[in-house]
VEXDREN-2710 file (C-alpha; in Angstrom, 1 decimal):
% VEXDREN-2710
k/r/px/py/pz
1/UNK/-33.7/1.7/-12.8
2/UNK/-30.6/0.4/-10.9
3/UNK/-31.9/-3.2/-9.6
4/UNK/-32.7/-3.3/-5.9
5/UNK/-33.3/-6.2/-3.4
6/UNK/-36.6/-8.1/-3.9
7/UNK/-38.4/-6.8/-1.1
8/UNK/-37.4/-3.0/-1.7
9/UNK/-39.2/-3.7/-5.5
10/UNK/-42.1/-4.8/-3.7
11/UNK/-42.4/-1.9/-1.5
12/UNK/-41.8/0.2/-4.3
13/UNK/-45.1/-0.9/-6.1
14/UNK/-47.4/-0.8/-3.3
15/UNK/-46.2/2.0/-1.3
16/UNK/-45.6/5.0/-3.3
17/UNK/-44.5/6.5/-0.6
18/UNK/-41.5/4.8/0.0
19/UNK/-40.7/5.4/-3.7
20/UNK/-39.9/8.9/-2.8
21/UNK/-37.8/8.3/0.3
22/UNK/-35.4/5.8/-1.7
23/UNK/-33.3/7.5/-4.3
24/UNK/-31.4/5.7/-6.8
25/UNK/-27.9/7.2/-7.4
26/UNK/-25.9/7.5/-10.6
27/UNK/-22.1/7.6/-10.8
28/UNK/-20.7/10.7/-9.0
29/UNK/-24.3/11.9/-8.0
30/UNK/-24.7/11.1/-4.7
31/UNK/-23.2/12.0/-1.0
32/UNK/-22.8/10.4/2.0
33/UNK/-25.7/11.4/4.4
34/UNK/-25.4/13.0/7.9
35/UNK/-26.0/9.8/10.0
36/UNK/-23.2/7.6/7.5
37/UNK/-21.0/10.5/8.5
38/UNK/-19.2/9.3/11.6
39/UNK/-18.0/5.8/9.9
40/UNK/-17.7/6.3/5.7
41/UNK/-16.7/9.3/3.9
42/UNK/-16.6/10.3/0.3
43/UNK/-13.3/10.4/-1.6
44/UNK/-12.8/11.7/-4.9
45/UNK/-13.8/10.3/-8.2
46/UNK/-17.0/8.7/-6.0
47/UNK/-14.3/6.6/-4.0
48/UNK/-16.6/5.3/-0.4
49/UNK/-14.4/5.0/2.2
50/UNK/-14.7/2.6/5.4
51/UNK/-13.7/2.6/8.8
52/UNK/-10.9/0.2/8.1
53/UNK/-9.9/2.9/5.3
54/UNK/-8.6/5.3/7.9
55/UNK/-7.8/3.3/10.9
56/UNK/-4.2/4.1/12.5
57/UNK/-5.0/0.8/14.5
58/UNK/-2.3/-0.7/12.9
59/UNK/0.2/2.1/11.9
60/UNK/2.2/1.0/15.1
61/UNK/2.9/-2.4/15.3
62/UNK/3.8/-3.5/19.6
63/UNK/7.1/-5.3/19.8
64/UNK/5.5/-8.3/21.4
65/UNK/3.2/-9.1/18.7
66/UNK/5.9/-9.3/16.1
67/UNK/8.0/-11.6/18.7
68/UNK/4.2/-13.8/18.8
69/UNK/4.1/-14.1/15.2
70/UNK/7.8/-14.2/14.4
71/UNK/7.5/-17.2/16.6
72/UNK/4.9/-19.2/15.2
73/UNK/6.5/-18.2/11.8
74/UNK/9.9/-19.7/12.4
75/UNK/8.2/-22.9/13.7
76/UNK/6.6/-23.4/10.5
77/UNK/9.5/-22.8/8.7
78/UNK/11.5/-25.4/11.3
79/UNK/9.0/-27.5/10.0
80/UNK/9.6/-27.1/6.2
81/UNK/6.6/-25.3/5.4
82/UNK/7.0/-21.8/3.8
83/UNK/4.9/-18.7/4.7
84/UNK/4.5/-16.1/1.8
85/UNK/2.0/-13.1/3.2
86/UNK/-0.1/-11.0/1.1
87/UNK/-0.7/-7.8/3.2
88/UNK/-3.0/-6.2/1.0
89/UNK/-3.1/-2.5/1.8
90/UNK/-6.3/0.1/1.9
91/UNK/-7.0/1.8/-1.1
92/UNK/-6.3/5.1/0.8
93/UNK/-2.6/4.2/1.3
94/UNK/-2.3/4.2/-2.7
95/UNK/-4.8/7.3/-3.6
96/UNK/-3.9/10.3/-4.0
97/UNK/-6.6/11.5/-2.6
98/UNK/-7.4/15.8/-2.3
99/UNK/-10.2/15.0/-0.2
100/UNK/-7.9/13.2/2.8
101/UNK/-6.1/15.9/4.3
102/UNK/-3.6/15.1/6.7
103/UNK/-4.5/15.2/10.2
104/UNK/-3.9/13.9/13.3
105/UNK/-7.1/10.7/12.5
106/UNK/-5.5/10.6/8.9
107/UNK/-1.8/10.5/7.5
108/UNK/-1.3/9.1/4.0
109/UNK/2.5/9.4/5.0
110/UNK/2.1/7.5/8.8
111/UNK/0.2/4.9/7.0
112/UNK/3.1/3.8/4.7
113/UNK/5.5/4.2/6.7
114/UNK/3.6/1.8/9.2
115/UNK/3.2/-1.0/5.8
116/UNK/6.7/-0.5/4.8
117/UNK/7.4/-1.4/9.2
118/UNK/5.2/-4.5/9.2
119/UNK/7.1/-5.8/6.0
120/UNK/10.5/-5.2/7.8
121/UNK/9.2/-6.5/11.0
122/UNK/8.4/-10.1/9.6
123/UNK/10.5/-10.3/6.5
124/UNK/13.1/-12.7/8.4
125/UNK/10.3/-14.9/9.4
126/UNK/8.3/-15.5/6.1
127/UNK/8.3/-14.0/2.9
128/UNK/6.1/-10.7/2.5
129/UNK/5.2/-9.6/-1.0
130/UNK/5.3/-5.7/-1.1
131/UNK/1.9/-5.3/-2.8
132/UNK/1.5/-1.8/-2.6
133/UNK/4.4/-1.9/-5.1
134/UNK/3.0/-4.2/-7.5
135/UNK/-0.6/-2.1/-7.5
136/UNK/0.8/1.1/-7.2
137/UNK/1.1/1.2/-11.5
138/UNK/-2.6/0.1/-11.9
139/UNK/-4.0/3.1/-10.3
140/UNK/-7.1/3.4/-9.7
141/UNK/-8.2/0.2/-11.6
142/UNK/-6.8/-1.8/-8.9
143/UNK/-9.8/-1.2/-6.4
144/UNK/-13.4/-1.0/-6.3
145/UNK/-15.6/2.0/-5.5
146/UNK/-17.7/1.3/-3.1
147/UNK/-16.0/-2.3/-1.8
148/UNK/-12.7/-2.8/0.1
149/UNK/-11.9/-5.7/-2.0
150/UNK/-9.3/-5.6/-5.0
151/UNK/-9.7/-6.3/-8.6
152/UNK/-9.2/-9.0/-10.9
153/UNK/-5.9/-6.7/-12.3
154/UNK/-4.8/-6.3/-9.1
155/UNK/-4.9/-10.3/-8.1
156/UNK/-3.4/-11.1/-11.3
157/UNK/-0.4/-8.1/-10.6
158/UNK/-0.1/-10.4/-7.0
159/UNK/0.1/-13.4/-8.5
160/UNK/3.2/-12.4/-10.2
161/UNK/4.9/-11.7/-7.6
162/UNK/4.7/-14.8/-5.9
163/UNK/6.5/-17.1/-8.2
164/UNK/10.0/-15.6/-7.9
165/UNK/9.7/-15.5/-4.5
166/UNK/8.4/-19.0/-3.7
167/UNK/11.4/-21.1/-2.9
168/UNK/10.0/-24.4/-2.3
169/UNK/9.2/-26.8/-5.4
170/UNK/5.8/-27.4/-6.5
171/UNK/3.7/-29.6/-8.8
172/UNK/3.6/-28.6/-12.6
173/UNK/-0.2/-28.1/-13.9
174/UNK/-0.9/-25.7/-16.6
175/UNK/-4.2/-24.1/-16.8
176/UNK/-7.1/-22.5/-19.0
177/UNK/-8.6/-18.7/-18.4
178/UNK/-12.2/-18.2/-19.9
179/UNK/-14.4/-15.5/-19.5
180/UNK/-17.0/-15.7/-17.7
181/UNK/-20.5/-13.4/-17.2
182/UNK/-19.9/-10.2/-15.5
183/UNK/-21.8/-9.9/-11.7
184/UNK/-22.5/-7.4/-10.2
185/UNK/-20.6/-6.7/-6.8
186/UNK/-22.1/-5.0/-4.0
187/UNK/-19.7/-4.0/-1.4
188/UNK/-19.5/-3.8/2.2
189/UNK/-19.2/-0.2/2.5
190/UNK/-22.1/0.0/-0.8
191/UNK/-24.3/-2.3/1.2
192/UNK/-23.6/0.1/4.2
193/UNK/-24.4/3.5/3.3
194/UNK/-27.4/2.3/1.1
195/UNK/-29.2/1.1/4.0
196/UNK/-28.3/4.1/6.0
197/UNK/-28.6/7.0/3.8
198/UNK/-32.0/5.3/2.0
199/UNK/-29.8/5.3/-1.8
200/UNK/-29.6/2.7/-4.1
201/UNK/-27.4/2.5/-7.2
202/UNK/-23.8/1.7/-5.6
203/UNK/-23.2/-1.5/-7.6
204/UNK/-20.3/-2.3/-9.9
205/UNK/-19.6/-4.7/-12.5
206/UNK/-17.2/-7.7/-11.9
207/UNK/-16.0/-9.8/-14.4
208/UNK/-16.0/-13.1/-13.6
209/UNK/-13.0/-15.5/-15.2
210/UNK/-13.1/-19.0/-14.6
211/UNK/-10.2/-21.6/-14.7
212/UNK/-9.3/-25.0/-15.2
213/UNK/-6.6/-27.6/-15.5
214/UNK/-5.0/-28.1/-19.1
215/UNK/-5.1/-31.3/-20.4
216/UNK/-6.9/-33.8/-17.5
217/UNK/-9.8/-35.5/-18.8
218/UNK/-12.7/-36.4/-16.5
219/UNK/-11.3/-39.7/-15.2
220/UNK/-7.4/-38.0/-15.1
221/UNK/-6.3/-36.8/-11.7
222/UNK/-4.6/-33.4/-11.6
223/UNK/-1.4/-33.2/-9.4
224/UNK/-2.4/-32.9/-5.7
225/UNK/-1.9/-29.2/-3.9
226/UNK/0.8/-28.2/-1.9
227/UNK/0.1/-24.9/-1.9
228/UNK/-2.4/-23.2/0.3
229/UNK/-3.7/-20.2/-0.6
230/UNK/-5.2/-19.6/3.0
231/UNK/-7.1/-16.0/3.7
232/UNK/-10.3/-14.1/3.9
233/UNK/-13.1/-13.3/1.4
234/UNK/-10.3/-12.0/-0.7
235/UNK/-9.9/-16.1/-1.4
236/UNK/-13.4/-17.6/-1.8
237/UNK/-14.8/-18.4/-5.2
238/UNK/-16.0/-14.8/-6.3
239/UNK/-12.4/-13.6/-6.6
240/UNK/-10.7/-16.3/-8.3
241/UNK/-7.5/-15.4/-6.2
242/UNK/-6.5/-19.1/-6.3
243/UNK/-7.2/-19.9/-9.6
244/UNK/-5.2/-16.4/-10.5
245/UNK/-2.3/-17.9/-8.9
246/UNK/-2.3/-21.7/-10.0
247/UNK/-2.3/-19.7/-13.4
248/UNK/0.8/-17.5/-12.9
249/UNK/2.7/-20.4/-10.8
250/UNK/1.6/-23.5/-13.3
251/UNK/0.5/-25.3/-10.0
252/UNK/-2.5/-26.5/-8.3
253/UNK/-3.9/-24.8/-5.3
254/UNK/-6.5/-25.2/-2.8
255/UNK/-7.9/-22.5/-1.3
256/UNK/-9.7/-21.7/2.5
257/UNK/-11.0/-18.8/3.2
258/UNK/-12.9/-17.3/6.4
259/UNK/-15.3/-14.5/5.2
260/UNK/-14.5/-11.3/7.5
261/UNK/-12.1/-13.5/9.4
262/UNK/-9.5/-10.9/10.2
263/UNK/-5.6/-11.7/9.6
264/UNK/-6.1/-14.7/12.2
265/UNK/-9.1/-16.7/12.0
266/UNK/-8.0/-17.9/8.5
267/UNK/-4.2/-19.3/9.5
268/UNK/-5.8/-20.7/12.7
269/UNK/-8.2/-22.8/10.7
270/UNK/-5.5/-24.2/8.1
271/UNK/-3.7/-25.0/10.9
272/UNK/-6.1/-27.1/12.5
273/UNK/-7.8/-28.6/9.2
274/UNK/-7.8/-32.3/9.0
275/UNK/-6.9/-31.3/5.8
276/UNK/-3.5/-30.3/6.7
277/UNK/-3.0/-32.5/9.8
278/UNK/-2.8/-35.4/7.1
279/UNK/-0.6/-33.9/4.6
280/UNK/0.7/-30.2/5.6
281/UNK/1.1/-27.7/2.5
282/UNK/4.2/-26.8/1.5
283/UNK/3.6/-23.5/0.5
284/UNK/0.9/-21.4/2.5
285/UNK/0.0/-18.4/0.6
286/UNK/-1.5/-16.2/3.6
287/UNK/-3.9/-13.6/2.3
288/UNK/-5.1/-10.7/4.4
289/UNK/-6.3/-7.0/4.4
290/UNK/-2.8/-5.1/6.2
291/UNK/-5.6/-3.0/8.0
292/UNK/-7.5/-5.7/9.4
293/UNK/-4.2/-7.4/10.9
294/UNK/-5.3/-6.5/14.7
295/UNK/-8.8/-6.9/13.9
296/UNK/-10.6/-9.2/16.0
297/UNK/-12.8/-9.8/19.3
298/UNK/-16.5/-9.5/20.5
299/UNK/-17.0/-13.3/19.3
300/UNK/-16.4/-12.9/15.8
301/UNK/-12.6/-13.8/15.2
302/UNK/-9.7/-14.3/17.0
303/UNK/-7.9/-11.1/18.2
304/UNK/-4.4/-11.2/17.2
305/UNK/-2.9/-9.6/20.9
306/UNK/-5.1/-12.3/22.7
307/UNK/-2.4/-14.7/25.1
308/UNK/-5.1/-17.2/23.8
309/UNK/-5.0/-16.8/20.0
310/UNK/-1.1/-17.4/20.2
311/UNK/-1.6/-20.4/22.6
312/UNK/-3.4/-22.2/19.7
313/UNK/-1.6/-20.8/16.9
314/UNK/1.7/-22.4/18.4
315/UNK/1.1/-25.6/19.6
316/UNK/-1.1/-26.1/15.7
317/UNK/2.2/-24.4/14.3
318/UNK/4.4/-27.2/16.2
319/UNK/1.8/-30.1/14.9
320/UNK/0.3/-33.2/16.2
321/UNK/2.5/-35.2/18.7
322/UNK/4.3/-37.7/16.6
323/UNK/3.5/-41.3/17.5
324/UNK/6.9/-42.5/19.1
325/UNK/6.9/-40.1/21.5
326/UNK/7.6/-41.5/24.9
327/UNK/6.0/-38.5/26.6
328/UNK/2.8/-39.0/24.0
329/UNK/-0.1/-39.7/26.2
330/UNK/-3.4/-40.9/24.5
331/UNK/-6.6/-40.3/26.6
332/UNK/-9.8/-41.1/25.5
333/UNK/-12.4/-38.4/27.3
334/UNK/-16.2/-38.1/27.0
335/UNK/-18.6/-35.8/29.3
336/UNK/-18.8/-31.9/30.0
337/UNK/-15.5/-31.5/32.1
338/UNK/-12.5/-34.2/32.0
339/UNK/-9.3/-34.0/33.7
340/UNK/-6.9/-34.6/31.3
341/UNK/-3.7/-34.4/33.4
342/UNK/-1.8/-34.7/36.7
343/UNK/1.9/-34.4/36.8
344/UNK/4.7/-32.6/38.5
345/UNK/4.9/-28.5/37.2
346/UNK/6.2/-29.2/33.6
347/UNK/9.8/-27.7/33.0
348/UNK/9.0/-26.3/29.9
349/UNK/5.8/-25.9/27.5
350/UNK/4.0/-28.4/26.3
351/UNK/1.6/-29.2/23.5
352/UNK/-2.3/-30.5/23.8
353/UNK/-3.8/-31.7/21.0
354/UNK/-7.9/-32.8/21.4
355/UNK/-9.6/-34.9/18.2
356/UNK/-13.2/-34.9/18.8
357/UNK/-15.4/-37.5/16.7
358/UNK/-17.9/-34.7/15.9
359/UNK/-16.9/-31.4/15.4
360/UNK/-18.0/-29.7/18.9
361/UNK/-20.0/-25.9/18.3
362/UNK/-20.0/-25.2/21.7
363/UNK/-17.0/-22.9/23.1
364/UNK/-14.6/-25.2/24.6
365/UNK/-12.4/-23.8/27.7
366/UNK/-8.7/-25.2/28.8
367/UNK/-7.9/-24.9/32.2
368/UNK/-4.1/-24.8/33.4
369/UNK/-4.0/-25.6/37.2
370/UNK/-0.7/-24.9/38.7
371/UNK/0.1/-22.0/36.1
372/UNK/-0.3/-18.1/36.0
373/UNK/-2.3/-18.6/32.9
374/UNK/-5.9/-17.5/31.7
375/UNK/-7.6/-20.4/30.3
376/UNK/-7.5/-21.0/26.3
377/UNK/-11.4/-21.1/24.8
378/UNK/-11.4/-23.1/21.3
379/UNK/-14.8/-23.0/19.1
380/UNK/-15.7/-19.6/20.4
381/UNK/-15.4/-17.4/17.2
382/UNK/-18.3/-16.9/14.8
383/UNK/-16.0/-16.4/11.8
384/UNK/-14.4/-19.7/12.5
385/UNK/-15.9/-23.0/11.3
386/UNK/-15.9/-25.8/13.6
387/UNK/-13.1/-28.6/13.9
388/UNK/-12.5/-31.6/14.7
389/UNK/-9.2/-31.0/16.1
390/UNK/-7.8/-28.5/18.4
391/UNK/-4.4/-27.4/19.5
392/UNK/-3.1/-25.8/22.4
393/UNK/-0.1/-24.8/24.7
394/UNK/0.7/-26.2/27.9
395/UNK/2.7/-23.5/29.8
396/UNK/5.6/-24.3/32.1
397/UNK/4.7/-24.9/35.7
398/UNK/1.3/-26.5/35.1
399/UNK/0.0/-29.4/37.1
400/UNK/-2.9/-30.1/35.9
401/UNK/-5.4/-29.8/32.8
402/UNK/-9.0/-29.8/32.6
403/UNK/-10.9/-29.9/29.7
404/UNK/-14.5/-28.1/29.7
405/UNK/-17.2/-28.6/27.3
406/UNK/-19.5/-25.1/27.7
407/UNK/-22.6/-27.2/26.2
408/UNK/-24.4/-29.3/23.4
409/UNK/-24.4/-33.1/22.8
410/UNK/-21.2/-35.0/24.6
411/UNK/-18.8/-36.1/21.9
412/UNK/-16.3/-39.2/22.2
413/UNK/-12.5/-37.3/22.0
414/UNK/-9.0/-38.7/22.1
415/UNK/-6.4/-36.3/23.4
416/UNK/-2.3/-36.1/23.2
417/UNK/-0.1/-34.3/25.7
418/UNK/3.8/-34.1/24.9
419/UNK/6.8/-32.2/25.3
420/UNK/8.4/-30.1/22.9
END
């Protein structure tokens, strides 16, 4: 019998009934029930697919978002840091797929031809690996069943990609690949449409590889990261994505992921790391499902059309203020709501960095007096961890700028105002 969660076995020994209303599934033997209906459908070959599947959210890509993260692109690059995206696509953009007729909720066709646009769009602003290209000869192989996530194959067909495209010089490391024990994965969409249609029995097996560095002994230090493989779940530990490409580039890498973080959440948290404030990577791989790339909101992650996500993302893009700056002002602030500035309406934009001493959980708001602007909330998405440190833009015309702590403990903070 397929194994179930612990509570379900329990209920399947001392309620019998129960026992008949849960029905374990075998490949290819099961359907998606009624009340599943309206978010996953059933492809062929026992393919599940999710909302994010066959959204056309992102088919059309608005001008002014590609100006936005153009934007922030180019100031990384300004700054010597290079930007290599991994747009993964949904399986249903690569399947040939009988059971997906075209229609006007579903276009095989619209959905490439949107991919092929958002790699156009951004290709003179970072570097954007075609991945459809380097899955499409795996087939079927590449994906999961029941699980928008890709497999092992396919991350190793990605990493390959990157290392004739990555400009910048890294650190040499070699590496080791063992095999590990196989897992079982349990999708999203699995997970899903088990609890809703009362089935069990939508589990694969993963294999799980494991890496390390060649030749450095327990008191040897391995060459320091500078690259940045910087995503969502896609890049945690179960995957091995990092360790898949320090293998195919010969050179270390850190990873940060943001589990269900959306194309955004994750390059906002690099960005603001202490990690990279005191040593910024060189190369940032940024990982992320193409679907998901306007995916965000109601609390969870930052949505990528939001005036505030972009106010971040900038000023974190443009970095801390340097320390000879004349215009550098350092402000040390405590309480629930400081004033941080009074000036004449700034010319031009400007950028606000805030250090806390203890990473604040409350939402934080930033108040622009003097400027047609909405105030900028930090600390306000689930999906994102808290920081220590928090950027923002100052927008031309603003007179004043008040910082607001929404609750919790007070916490000391030191905070920087210059011109760019």
């Amino acid at each position: 019998m397929p194994r179930v969660h612990k509570l379900m076995r329990t209920l399947l020994h001392t309620m019998p009934l129960v026992a008949c209303l849960i029905a374990p599934v075998t490949a290819g033997a099961w359907e998606v029930c009624d009340k599943a209906q309206p978010w996953y459908t059933q492809g062929s070959e026992g393919f599940l697919y999710g909302p994010t599947d066959l959204s056309p959210k992102t088919w059309d890509l608005p001008p002014e978002l590609v100006e936005r993260l153009g934007g922030t692109l180019d100031i990384l690059r300004a700054r010597g840091i290079e930007v290599v995206i991994v747009a993964w696509p949904a399986r249903t953009l690569l399947r040939a797929d009988p059971t997906l007729p075209e229609t006007e909720r579903w276009s095989q066709k619209r959905a490439r031809k949107g991919y092929d646009e958002f790699r156009t769009a951004f290709a003179p602003h970072a570097t954007v690996v075609d991945v459809a290209k380097a899955l499409q000869p795996l087939g079927d192989s590449a994906f999961f069943k029941y699980d928008l996530h890709l497999r092992g194959a396919a991350l190793d067909a990605i990493a390959g990609e990157l290392g004739p495209q990555i400009k910048s010089e890294l650190p040499s490391a070699d590496f080791d690949k063992r095999s590990g024990p196989d897992t079982e994965q349990v999708g999203g969409l699995g997970k899903s449409v088990q609890k809703t249609c009362g089935i069990t029995g939508l589990v694969e097996t993963m294999p799980k590889t494991v890496f390390t560095t060649k030749g450095v002994g327990l008191l040897d230090e391995a060459p320091a990261a500078e690259l940045a493989l910087v995503g969502t779940s896609m890049s945690n530990a179960t995957f091995d994505f990092d360790g898949r490409i320090a293998m195919a580039l010969h050179t270390p890498v850190v990873a940060r992921a943001v589990n269900n973080g959306g194309a955004m959440a994750p390059l906002m948290s690099h960005l603001q790391s202490q990690e990279f404030l005191a040593k910024p990577s060189t190369v940032i791989v940024w990982e992320f499902p193409w679907a998901a790339f306007r995916w965000g909101g109601e609390g969870e992650r930052p949505e990528a059309d939001a005036s505030g996500t972009w106010s971040v993302l900038d000023a974190a893009a443009h970095g801390p203020c340097p320390a000879t700056a004349p215009t550098a002002q350092a402000v040390p602030i405590m309480g629930t709501e400081i004033e941080l500035l009074q000036t004449k309406p700034l010319r031009a934009p400007a950028t606000l960095h805030v250090h806390f001493a203890d990473a604040p959980r409350a939402p934080i708001h930033v108040h622009f007096g003097g400027a047609e602007s909405e105030p900028v909330s930090w600390s306000s998405w689930r999906r994102v961890a808290p920081s220590n440190d928090w950027f923002a833009t100052i927008p031309a015309g603003t007179t004043s700028v008040t910082l607001e702590l929404e609750g919790g403990p007070d916490t000391t903070a030191t905070a920087w105002i210059c011109e760019r």
